[in-house]
C-alpha positions as CSV (number, residue, x, y, z in Angstrom):
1,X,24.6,-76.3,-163.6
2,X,25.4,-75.9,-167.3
3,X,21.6,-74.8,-167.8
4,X,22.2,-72.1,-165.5
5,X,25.6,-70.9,-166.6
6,X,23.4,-70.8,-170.1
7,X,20.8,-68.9,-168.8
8,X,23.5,-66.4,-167.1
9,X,25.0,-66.5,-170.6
10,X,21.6,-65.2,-172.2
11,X,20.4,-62.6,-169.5
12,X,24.6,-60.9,-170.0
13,X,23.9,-61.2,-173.9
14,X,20.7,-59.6,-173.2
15,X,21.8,-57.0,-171.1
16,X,24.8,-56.2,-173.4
17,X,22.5,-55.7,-175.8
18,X,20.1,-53.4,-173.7
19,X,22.9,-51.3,-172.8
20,X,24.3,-51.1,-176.6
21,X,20.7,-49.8,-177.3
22,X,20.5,-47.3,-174.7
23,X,24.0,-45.8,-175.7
24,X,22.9,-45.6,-179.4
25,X,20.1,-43.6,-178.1
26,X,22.0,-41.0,-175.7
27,X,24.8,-40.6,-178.5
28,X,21.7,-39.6,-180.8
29,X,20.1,-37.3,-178.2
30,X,23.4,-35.9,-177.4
31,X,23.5,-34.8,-181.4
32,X,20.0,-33.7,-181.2
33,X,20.6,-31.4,-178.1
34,X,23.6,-30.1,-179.6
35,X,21.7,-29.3,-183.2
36,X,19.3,-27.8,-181.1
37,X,21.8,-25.4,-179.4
38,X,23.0,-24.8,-183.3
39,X,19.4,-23.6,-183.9
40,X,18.4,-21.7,-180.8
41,X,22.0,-20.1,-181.8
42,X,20.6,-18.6,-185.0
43,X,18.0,-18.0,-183.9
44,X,19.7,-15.6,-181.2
45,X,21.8,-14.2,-184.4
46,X,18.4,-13.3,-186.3
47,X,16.8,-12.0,-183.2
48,X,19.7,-9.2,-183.0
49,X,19.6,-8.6,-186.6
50,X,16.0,-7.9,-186.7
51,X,16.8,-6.0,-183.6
52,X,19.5,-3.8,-185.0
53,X,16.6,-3.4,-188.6
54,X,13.6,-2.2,-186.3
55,X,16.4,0.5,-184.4
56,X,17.7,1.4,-187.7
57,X,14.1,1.8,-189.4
58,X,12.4,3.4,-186.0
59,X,14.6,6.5,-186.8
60,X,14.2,6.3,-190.4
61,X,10.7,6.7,-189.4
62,X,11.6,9.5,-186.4
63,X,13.3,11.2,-189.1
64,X,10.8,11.0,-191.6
65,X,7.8,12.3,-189.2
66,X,10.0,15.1,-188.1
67,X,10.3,16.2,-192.4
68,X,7.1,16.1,-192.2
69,X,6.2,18.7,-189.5
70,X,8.6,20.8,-190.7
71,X,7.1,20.8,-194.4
72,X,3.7,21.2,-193.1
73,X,3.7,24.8,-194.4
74,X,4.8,25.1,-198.0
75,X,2.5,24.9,-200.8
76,X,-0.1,22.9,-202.0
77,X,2.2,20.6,-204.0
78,X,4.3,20.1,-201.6
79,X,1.5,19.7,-199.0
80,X,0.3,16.6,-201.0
81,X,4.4,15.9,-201.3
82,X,4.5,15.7,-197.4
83,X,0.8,13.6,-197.1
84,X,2.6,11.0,-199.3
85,X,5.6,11.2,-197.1
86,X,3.3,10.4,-194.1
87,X,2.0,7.7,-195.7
88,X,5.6,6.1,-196.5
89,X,6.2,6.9,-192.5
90,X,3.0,5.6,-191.3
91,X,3.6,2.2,-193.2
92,X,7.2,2.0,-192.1
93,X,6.1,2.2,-188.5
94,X,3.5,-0.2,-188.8
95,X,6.3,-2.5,-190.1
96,X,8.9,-1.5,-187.6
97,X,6.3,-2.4,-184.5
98,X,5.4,-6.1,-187.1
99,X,9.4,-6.9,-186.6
100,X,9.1,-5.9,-182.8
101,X,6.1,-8.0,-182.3
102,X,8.6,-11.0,-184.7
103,X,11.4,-10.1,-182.3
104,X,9.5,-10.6,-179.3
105,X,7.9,-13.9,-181.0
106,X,11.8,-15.1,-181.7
107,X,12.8,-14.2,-178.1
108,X,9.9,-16.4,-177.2
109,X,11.0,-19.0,-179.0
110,X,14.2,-19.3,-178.1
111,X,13.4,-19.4,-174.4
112,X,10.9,-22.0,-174.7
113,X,13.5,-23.7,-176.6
114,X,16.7,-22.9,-173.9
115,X,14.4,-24.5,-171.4
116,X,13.5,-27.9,-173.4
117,X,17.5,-27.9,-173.9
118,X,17.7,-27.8,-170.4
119,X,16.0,-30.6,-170.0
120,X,18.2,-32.5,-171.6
121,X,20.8,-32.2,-169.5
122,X,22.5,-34.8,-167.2
């Protein structure tokens, strides 16, 4: 009897112990999952920042190409005034559809990351 109620004694100690561990490790996921959400979070900020940049420099650029056309036909100096111009355009464009193509990457992201959150979830 007593050599029983010490085994009994050892498997609670044991399982007290198993069950300390396991709430040591969901209070830690629990803060991982929520620094996650803090990330995916900024992330969403940037994604609309970068957003509002490529509207705002996608005009620029509209407004740049439509100086352009409507330069087209002064003088020779300000012919190769306007071919610069085009230049400046041609290389903002190419960076406005760079931060579309990082948008799109971020929106990416931050799904991919939404649905590992998710699965985190009781």
């Amino acid at each position: 009897m007593k050599e029983l109620a010490q085994q009994t004694a050892q498997a609670t100690e044991q399982i007290t112990d198993r069950i300390t561990a396991i709430q040591a490790i969901s209070g830690s996921a629990a803060s991982s999952i929520a620094e996650i959400g803090q990330v995916i979070a900024t992330i969403g900020d940037y994604t609309t920042q970068i957003a509002a940049a490529v509207e705002e420099q996608t005009a620029t650029t509209q407004e740049m190409s439509r100086g352009v056309s409507d330069a087209a036909g002064s003088t020779e100096r300000v012919s190769e005034a306007i071919s610069e111009v085009a230049d400046v355009a041609e290389k903002a464009s190419a960076n406005a559809r760079d931060a579309q193509s990082a948008v799109a990457d971020l929106q990416r992201l931050a799904g991919d990351m939404t649905a590992l959150v998710n699965t985190f979830r009781y």
